[in-house]
Legacy VTK file of the C-alpha trace (Angstrom):
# vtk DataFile Version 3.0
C-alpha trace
ASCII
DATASET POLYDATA
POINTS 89 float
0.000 0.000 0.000
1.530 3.473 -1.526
0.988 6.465 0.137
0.374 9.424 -1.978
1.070 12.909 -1.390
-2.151 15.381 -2.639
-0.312 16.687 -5.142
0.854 12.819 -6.891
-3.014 11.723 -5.935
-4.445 14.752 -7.946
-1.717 14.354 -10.851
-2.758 10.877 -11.028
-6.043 10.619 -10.395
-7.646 8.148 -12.916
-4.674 5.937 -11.760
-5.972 6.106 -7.938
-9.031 5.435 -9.297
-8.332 2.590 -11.383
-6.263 1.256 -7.834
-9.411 1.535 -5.283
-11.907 -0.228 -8.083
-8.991 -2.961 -7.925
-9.380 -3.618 -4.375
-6.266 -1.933 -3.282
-6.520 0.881 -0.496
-5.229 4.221 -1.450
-3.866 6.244 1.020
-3.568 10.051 0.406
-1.218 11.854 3.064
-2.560 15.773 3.848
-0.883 17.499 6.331
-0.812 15.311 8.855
-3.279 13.114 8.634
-4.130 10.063 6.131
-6.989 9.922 3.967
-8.252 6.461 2.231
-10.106 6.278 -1.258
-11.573 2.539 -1.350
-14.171 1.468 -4.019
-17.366 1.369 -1.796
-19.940 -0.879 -3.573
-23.654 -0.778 -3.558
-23.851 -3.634 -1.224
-21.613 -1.512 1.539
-24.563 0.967 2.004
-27.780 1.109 4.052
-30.567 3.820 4.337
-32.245 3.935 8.066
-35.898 2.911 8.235
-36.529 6.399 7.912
-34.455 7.524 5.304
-35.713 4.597 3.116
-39.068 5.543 4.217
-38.285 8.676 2.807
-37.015 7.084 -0.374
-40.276 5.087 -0.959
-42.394 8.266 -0.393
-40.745 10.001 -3.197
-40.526 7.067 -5.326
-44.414 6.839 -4.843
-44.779 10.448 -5.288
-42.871 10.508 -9.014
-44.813 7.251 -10.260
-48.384 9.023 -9.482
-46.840 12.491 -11.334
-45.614 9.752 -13.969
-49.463 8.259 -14.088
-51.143 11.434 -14.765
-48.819 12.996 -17.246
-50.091 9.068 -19.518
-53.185 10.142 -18.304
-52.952 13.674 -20.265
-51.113 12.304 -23.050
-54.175 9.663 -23.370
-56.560 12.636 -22.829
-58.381 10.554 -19.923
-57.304 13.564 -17.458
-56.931 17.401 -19.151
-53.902 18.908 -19.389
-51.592 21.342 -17.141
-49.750 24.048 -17.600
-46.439 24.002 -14.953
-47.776 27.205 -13.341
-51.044 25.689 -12.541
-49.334 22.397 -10.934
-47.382 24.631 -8.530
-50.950 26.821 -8.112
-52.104 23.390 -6.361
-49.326 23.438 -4.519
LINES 1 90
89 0 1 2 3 4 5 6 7 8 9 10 11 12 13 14 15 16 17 18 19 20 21 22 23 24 25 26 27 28 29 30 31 32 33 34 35 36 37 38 39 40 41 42 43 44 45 46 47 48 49 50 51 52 53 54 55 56 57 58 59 60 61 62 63 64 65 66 67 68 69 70 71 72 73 74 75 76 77 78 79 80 81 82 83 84 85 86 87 88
C-alpha cells in the first residue's frame, strides 16, 4: 500500500481510481493526517428505516406524477400548464 502525497493523488487521479476499483486501499497523506479512497460498492450501504421511508415516499410520489402525465397524453385527465401544478401546490 503506496501512500500518496495530494499533489501525486491529484496528478494521477484516474490511476488512484483505477487502484481503489482494484481492491487496493489508497492512502492520500494531507498534512498530517491520512486519507483512504476505497471502491465502496452498492452492497456496503444502508438507508435507516426512515431515510428509506423517505425514499419510498418520493418514489411513490414521481410514479403518481408519472401516471397522470399518460393520463394527459391519453386525454383521460386534461392537461396542465407548470404554473397551474405549482398553483395546487
Amino acid at each position: 500500500m503506496e501512500v500518496l502525497s495530494v499533489r501525486d493523488y491529484r496528478n494521477n487521479l484516474s490511476a488512484s481510481f483505477d487502484r481503489a476499483a482494484e481492491g487496493e486501499c489508497v492512502l492520500i497523506r494531507r498534512k498530517n493526517a491520512l486519507y483512504a479512497l476505497v471502491s465502496v460498492g452498492s452492497e456496503d450501504l444502508s438507508l435507516s428505516p426512515q431515510q428509506q421511508r423517505q425514499v419510498d415516499e418520493m418514489a411513490e410520489s414521481i410514479r403518481r406524477s408519472w401516471m397522470q402525465v399518460k393520463q394527459m397524453e391519453s386525454g383521460e385527465i386534461p392537461t396542465k400548464s407548470a404554473m397551474a401544478f405549482i398553483d395546487e401546490l
